[in-house]
Structures are given as C-alpha cells and as structure tokens.
N, CA, C and O of each residue as an XYZ file, in Angstrom:
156
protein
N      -0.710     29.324      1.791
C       0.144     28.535      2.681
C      -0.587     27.265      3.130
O       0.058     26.219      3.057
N      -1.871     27.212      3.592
C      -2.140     26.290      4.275
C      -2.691     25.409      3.310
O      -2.784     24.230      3.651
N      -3.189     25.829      1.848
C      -3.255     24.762      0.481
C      -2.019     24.286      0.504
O      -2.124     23.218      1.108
N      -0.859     24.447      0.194
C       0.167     23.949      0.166
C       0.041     23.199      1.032
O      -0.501     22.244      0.475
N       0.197     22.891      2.279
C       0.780     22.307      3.191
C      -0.570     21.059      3.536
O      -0.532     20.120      4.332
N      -1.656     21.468      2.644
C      -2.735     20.314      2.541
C      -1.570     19.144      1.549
O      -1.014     18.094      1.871
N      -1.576     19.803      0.497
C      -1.412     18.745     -0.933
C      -0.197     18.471     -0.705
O       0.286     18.032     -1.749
N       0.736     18.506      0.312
C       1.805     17.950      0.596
C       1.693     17.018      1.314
O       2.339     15.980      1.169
N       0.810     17.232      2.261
C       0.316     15.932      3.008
C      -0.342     14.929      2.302
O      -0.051     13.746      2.476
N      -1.356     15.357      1.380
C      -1.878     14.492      0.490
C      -0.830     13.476      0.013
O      -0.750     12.250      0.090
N      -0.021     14.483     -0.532
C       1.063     13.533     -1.718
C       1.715     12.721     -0.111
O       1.518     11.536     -0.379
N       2.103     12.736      0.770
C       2.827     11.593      1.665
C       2.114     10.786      1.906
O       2.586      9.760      2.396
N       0.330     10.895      1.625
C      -0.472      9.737      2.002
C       0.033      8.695      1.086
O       0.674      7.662      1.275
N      -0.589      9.445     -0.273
C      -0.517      8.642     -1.305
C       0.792      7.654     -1.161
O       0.755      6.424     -1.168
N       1.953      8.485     -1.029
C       2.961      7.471     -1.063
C       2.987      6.626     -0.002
O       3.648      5.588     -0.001
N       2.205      7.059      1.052
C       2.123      5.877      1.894
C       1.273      4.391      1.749
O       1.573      3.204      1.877
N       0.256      5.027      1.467
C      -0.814      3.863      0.477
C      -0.124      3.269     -0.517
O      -0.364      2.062     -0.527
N       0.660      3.615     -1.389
C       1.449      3.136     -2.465
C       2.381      2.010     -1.622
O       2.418      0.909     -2.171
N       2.904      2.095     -0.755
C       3.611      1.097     -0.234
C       3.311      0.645      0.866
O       4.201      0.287      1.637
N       1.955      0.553      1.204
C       1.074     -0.584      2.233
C       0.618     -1.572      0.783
O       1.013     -2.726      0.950
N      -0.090     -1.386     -0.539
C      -0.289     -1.911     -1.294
C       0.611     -2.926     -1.934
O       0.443     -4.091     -2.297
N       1.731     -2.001     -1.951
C       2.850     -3.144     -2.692
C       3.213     -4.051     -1.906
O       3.523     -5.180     -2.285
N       3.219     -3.511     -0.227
C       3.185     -4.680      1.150
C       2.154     -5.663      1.052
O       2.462     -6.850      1.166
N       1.140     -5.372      0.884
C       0.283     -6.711      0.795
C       0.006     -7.321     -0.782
O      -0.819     -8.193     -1.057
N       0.588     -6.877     -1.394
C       0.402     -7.521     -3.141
C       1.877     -8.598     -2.570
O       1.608     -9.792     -2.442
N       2.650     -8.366     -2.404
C       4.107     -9.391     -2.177
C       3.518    -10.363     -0.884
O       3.958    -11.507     -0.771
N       2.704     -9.943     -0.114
C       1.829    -10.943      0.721
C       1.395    -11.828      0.732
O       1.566    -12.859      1.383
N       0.512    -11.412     -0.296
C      -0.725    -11.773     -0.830
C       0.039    -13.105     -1.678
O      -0.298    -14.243     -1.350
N       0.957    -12.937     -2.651
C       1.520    -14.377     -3.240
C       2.356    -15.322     -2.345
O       2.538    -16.512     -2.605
N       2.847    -14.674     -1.265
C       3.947    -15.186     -1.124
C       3.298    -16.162      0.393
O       3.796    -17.241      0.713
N       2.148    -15.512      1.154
C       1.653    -16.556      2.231
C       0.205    -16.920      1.647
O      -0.041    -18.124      1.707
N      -0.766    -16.146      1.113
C      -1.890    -16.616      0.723
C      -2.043    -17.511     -0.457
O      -2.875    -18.397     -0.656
N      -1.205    -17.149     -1.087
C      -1.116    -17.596     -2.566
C      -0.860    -19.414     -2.096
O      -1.890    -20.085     -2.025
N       0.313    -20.025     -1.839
C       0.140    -21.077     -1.174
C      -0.744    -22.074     -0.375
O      -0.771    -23.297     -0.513
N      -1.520    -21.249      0.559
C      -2.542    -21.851      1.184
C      -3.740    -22.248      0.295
O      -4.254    -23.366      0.328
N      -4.199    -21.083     -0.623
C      -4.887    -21.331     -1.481
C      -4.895    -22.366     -2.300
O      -5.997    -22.727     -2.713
N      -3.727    -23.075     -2.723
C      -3.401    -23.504     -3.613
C      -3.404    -25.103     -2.963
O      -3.528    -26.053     -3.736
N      -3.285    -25.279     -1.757
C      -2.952    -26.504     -0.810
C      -4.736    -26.787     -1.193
O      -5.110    -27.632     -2.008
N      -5.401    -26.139     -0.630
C      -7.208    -26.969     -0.644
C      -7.698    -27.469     -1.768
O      -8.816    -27.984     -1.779
C-alpha cells in the first residue's frame, strides 16, 4: 500500500515538472528570447 501511494505521488511530480518546464521553455522565447536579441 504505501509503495503504491509513493509512485503515485512520484508520477504527479513528474507531471508537475513536465509542465513548470514547458512554462518556462514558452517563456523563455517569448520574453527572454527578445531581450536577448535587442543587445
């Protein structure tokens, strides 16, 4: 029971990390990418 209820949590990290990443990859071009590009 309580393995289970580890690797379930695991797997909601992951998907949480999975979409903080894709949050700052669409970031990352869309305000940094610009500034960069201005200097």
């Amino acid at each position: 029971m309580e393995r289970a209820k580890m690797a379930e949590e695991s797997l909601e990290t992951a998907a949480e990390h999975e979409r903080i990443l894709r949050e700052i990859e669409s970031t990352d071009t869309a305000c940094i990418g610009p500034t960069l590009r201005t200097r």
